[in-house]
N, C-alpha and C positions, 0 to 999 in steps of 0.2 A: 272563649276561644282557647285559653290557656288548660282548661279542663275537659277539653276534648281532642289535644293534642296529646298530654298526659294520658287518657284512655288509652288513646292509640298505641304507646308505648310501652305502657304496661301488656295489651294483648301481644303486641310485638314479643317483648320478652318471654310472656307468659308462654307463646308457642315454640319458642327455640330452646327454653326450658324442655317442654317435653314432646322434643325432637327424641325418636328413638333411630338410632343412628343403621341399625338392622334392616330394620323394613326400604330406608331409601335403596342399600347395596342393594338387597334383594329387586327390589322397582329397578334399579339400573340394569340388576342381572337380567330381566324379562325383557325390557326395551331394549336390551342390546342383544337379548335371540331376535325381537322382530326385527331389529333392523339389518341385520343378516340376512333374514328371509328374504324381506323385500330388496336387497341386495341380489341375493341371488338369485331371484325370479326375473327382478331388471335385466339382469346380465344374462338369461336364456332367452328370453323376448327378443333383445339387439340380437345374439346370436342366430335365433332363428328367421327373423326379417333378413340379416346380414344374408344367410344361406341360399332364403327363397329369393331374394333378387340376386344373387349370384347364379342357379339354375336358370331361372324362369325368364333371365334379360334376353331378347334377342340378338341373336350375332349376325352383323353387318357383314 
């Protein structure tokens, strides 16, 4: 048990060792264009629903 919790550590380490610290900004810079996008597409869809029941309701 004791030497497969040591493995585990060692890979632990081994990977934050070679953590290149570039590549994450960058992965953050792309997730954070998509999530803009999908931001702003959200917010034309409510807008446009919001519109077409504002038209399209009938007046009493």
């Amino acid at each position: 048990m004791h030497e497969w919790i040591m493995s585990i550590g060692y890979a632990i380490l081994e990977f934050f060792q070679n953590l290149n610290v570039g590549n994450i900004l960058t992965s953050l810079s792309i997730m954070g264009t998509g999530m803009l996008g999908i931001f702003t597409v959200t917010c034309v869809i409510i807008l446009v629903v919001t519109l077409l029941i504002k038209i399209f309701t009938p007046k009493q």
